[in-house]
C-alpha positions as CSV (number, residue, x, y, z in Angstrom):
1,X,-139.7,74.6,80.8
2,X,-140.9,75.3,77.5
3,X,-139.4,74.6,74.0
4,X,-138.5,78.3,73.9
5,X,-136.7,78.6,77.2
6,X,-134.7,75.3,75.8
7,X,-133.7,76.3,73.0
8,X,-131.1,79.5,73.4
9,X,-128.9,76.8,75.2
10,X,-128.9,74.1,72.9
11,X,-128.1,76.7,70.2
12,X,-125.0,77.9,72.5
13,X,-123.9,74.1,73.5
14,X,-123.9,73.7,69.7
15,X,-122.0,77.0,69.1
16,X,-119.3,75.7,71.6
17,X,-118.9,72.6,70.4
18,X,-118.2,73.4,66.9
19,X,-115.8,76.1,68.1
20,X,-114.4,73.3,70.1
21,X,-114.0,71.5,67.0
22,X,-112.3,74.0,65.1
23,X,-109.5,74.8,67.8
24,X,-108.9,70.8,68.3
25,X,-107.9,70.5,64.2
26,X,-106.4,73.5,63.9
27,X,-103.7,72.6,66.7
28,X,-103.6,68.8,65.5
29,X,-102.9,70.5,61.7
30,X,-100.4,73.1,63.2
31,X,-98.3,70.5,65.5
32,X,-98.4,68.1,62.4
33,X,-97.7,69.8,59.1
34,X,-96.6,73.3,60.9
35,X,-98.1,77.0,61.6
36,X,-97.6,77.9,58.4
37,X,-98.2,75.4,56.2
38,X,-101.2,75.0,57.8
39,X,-104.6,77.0,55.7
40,X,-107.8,78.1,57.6
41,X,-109.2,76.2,54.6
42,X,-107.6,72.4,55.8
43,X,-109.0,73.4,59.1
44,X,-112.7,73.9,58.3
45,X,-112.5,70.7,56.0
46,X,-111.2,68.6,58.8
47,X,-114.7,69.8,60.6
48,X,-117.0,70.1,57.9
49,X,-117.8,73.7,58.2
50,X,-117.3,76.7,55.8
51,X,-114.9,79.4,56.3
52,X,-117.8,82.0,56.9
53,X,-118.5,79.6,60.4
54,X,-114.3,79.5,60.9
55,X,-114.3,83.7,61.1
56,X,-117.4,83.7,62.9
57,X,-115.5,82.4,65.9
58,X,-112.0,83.1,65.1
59,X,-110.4,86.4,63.4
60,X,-107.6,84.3,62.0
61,X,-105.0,81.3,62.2
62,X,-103.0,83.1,64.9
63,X,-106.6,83.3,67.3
64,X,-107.1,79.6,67.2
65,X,-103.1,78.9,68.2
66,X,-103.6,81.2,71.5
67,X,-107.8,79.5,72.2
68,X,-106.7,76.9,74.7
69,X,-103.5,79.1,76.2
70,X,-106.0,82.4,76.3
71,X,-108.3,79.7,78.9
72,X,-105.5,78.8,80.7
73,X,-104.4,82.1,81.5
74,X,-108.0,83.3,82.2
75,X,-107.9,80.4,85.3
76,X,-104.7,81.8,86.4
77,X,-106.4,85.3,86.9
78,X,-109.4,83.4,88.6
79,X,-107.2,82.1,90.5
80,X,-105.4,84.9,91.6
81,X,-108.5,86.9,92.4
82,X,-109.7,83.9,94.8
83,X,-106.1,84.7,97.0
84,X,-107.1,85.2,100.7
85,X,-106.4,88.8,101.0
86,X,-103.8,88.8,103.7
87,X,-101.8,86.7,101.2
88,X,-97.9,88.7,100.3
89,X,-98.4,89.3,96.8
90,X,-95.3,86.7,95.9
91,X,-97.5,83.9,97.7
92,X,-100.8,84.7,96.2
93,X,-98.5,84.4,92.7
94,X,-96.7,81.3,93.3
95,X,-99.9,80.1,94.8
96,X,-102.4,81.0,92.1
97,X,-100.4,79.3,89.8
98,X,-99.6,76.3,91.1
99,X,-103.7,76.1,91.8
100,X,-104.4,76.3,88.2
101,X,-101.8,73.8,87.4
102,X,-103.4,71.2,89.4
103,X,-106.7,71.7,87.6
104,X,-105.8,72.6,84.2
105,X,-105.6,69.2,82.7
106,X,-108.7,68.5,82.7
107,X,-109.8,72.1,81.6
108,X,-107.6,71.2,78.7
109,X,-108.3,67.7,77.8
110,X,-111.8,69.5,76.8
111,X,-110.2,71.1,73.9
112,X,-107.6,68.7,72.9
113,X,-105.2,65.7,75.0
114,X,-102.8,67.5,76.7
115,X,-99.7,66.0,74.8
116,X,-100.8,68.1,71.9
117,X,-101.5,71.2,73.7
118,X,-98.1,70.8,75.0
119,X,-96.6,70.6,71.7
120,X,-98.6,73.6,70.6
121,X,-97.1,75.5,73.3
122,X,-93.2,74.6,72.0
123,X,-94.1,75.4,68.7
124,X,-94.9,78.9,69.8
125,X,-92.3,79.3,71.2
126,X,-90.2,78.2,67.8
127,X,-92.6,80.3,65.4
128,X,-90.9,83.8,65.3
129,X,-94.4,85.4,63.9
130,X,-96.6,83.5,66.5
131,X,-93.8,84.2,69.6
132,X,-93.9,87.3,68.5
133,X,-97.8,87.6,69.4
134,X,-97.1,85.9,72.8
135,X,-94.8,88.7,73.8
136,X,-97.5,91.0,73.2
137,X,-100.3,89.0,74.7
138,X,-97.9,88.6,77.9
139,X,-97.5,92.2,78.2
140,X,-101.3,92.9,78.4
141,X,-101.9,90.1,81.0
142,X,-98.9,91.1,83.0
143,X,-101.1,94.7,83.0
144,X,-104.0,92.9,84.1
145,X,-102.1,91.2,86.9
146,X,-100.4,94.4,88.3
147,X,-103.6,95.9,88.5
148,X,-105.4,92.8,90.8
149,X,-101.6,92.8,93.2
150,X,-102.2,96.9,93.5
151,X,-105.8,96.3,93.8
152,X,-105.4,93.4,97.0
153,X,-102.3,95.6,98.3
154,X,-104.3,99.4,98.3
155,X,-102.1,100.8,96.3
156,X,-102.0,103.0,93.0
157,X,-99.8,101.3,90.6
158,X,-99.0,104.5,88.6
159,X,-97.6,105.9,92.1
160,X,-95.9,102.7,93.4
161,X,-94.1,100.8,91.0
162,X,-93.8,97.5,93.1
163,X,-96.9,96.0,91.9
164,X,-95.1,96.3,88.6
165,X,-91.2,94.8,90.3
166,X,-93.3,92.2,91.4
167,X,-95.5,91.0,88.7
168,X,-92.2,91.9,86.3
169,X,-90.3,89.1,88.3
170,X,-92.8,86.4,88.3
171,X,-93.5,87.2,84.3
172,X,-90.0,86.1,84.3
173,X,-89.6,83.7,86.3
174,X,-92.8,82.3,84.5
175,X,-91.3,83.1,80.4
176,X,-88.3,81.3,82.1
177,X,-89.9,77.9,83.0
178,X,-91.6,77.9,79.4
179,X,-88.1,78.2,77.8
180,X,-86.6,75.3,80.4
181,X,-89.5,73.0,79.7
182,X,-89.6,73.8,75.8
183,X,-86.2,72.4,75.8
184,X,-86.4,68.9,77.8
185,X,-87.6,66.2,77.0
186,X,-90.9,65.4,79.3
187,X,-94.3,66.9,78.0
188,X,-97.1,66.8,80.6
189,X,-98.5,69.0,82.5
190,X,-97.0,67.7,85.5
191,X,-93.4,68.6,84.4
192,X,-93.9,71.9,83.4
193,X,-96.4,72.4,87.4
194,X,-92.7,70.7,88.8
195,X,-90.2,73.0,87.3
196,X,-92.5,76.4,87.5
197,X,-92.5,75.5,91.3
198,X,-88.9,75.0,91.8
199,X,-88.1,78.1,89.8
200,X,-90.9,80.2,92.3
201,X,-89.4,78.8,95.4
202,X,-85.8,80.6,94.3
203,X,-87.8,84.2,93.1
204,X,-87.4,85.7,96.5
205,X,-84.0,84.2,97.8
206,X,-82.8,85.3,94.4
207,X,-83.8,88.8,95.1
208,X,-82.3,89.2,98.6
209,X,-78.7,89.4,100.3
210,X,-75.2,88.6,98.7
211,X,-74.8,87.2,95.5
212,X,-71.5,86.3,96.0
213,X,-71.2,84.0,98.7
């Protein structure tokens, strides 16, 4: 292979890793000192980069805090398409998932150790601005997700809403498990894969006969 053919992927490899970089001290700065307090200037310093390379990857602060969650999310949907077909859409869910849990912490540890991801995540969910964000970002991937269950199920989800009851109560159930593991005291990935399971194994005996006995 020639220099020429070389070349376009070492440029990329070095693209990647300084946007690696950047997302590992931004989320060590913001877990540390706070969202806030936290400039896009201390973050290029911490990498030895200028702020013209910062916005070349990132449109803002808020783009770096969502980097590692954004690849997380993006091997959930992976997973989900890879469901065998004949798969009830709750299964292929809980499933998909619980998959992506089992591999993610590796898929993580790329970007930053986990521990630090995982405090990331809490300190989303105690920024008002940057929880704000992730209300809006779960919105749009809750779309995405009622469009693969219609897609696997043959249906139209703008004639059958169950796509959207279904995809609505597992966005719960998942917002749910976030606020129980935000609040204990274990952070690993492990924890949070245990308690999203348990919660998933109640969704559909929830749903389904008396309440009150």
């Amino acid at each position: 292979m020639t220099a020429r053919g070389v070349a376009p992927g070492l440029r990329e490899r070095k693209k990647q890793r300084t946007r690696d970089a950047l997302v590992r001290a931004a989320i060590e700065l913001f877990t540390t000192q706070g969202y806030e307090r936290t400039t896009v200037d201390e973050i290029v310093a911490a990498v030895d980069v200028s702020q013209r390379t910062f916005f070349r990857y990132f449109a803002g602060k808020e783009q770096v805090v969502f980097a590692v969650q954004e690849m997380v999310e993006a091997r959930f949907v992976e997973s989900l398409r890879g469901r065998p077909p004949e798969e009830p859409p709750f299964e292929a869910l809980r499933r998909a998932v619980l998959d992506a849990w089992d591999s993610i912490g590796e898929s993580i540890e790329e970007f930053v150790p986990v521990e630090m991801y995982m405090r990331a995540f809490r300190m989303i969910e105690s920024t008002p601005a940057l929880l704000a964000v992730q209300m809006r970002r779960t919105a749009e991937t809750e779309e995405e997700i009622v469009r693969i269950v219609a897609a696997r199920e043959g249906l139209d989800p703008e004639e059958d809403p169950r796509p959207w009851v279904a995809v609505a109560a597992f966005s719960g159930v998942m917002q749910l498990a976030g606020r129980r593991w935000g609040a204990g005291e274990e952070i690993s990935v492990e924890s949070m894969r245990r308690l999203t399971a348990s919660l998933l194994e109640r969704l559909e005996p929830s749903l389904a006969g008396d309440w009150r006995r």
